[in-house]
N, C-alpha and C positions, 0 to 999 in steps of 0.2 A: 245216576243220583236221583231220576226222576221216582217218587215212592209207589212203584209196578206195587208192592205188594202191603198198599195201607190197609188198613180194614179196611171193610165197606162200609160204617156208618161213620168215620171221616172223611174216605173219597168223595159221598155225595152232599158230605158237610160244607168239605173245601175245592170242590173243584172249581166252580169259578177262581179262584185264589193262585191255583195253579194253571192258569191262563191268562193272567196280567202280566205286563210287560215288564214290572219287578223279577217275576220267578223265573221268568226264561231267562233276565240276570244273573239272578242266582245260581242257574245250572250252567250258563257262560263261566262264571267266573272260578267254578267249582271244575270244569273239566280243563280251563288254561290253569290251575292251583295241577292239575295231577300233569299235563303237558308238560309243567315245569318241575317234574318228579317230587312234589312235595309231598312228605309222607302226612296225610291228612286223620285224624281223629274225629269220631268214632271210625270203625271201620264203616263202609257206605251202608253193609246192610244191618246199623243198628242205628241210623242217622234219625229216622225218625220211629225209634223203642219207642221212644213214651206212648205214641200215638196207637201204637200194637198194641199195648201191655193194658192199655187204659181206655176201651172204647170210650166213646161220645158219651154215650146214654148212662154210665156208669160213676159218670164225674161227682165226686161229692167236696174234693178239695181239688188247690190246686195251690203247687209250692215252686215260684219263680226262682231260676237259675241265671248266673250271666253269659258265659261262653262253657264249653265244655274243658273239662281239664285237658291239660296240651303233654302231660304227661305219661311218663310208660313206668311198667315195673319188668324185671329180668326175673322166669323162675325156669327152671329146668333147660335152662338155654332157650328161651321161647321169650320173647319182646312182647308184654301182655300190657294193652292201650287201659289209661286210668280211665277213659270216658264210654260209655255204654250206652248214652242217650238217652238217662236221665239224670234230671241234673241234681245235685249232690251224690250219686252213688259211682262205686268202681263196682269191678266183676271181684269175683273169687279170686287168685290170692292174694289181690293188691292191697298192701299196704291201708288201715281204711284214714282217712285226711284230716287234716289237723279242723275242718270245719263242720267235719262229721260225727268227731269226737264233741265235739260240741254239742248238737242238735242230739248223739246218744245224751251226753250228762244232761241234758233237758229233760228231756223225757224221763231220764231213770227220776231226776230229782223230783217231779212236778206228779209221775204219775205212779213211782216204785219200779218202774218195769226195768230188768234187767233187758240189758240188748249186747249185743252180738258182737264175735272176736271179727266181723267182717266186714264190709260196706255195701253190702248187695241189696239193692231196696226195692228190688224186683214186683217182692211181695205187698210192699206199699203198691206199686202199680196196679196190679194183681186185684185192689180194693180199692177203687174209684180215688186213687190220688194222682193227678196228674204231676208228673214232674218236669216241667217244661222249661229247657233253655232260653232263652231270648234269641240267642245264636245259637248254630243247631251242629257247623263244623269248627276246627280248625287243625292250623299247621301244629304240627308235633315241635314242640318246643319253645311255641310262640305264641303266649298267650293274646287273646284278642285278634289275631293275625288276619280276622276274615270278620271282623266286624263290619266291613264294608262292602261285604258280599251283596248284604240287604237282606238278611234274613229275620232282622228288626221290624220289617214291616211285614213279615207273614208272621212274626209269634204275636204281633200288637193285634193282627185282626184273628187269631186265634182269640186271645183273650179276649176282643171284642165281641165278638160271634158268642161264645160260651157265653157272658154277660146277657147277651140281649136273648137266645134260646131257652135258655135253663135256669134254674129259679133253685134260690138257697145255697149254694156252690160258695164255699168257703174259700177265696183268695187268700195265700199266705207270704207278705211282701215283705223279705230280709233285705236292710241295708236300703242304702241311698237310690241306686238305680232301680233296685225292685218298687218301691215307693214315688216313682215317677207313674209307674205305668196305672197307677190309682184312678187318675181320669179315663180309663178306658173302662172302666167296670160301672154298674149301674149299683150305689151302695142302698139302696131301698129294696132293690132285691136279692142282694148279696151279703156277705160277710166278708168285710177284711180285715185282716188282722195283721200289723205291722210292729217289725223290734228291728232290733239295730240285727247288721249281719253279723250270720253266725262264727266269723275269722275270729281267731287269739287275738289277732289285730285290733277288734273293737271289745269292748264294755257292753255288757249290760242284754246277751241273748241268753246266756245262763241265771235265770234265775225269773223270768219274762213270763212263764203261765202257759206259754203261747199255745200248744199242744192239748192244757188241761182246757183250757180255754175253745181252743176248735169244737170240742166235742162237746161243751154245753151248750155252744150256738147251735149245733148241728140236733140237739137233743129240744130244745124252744122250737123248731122246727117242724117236729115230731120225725126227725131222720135218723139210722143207727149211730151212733157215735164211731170214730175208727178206731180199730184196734192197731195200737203203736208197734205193737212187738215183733219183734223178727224171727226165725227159724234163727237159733244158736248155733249150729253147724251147717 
């Protein structure tokens, strides 16, 4: 589980991080989870995607997640994991989620852009958006199940680290738990931008700017704005 294959401009971001007596927690309690045959999400070599997909130096946003989806989808007789290791997206052909359908009708409303029969948000990674879980595993069926792994204290000093390095880095905090982590970021040098989460469950992310909004901060800045849209197939 230990991440042999980060990039290299997070390895020597985090490696002190990864020799605290937290993370060798962490990979304790991640190899008795598999000792005890639990089938664990993401698979292990997409556990830390985001950190692949999205070097350091690249970061221009960053959209907090809470745990990774604990669910699967069945296609061709093949048990295909909803969690890829970033947080709001699935792979190809899963089903795309009732909170992603969401954050699509945002953006089409706010900025016209038609988006995708899919949930693959690869290509946001792809363009300096960090999409980072809080929690980075869990059991298949259980949501939360490893929230006490401790992997709450390596996304907290992510966030943190990113705050105190990098300058203008657009934080985007949905829901109650994501808006906790606000005192970890420095807001004289950053941007954050906070709406209710984006679940059917709550009120009030459809229809929030949130998106049209990133990119004017990021454009006061003198930085490119993101481009929202997705590959439709």
């Amino acid at each position: 589980m230990y991440p042999k294959t980060l990039h290299k401009d997070w390895c020597e971001f985090l490696k002190d991080e990864f020799n605290k007596p937290y993370f060798k927690n962490i990979i304790q309690s991640y190899k008795h989870a598999q000792h005890s045959n639990q089938t664990i999400f993401p698979p292990r070599e997409l556990i830390f995607n985001a950190f692949n997909l999205t070097p350091l130096h690249s970061i221009r946003v960053v959209i907090l997640g809470q745990d990774p989806y604990h669910g699967s989808f069945r296609f061709c007789d093949k048990e295909i994991p909803q969690a890829m290791g970033l947080s709001f997206s699935v792979p190809r052909p899963v089903p795309i989620p009732p909170s992603l359908k969401n954050i699509y009708e945002e953006i089409t409303q706010s900025l016209g852009i038609i988006m995708p029969n899919h949930g693959d948000l690869s290509v946001w990674a792809s363009r300096g958006i960090l999409l980072l879980n809080a929690i980075l595993t869990v059991e298949k069926g259980k949501a939360g199940s490893h929230k006490d792994f401790g992997w709450e204290y390596f996304s907290d000093s992510v966030i943190a680290r990113i705050s105190d390095k990098l300058e203008g880095v657009v934080f985007m905090l949905w829901g109650n738990f994501a808006k906790k982590k606000i005192g970890l970021i420095n807001c004289t040098k950053h941007i954050v931008i906070t709406a209710p989460h984006p679940s059917p469950l709550t009120q009030g992310f459809v229809g929030s700017g949130i998106f049209k909004r990133a990119n004017e901060e990021l454009l006061k800045r003198g930085k490119e704005p993101i481009d929202w849209s997705l590959p439709l197939m």
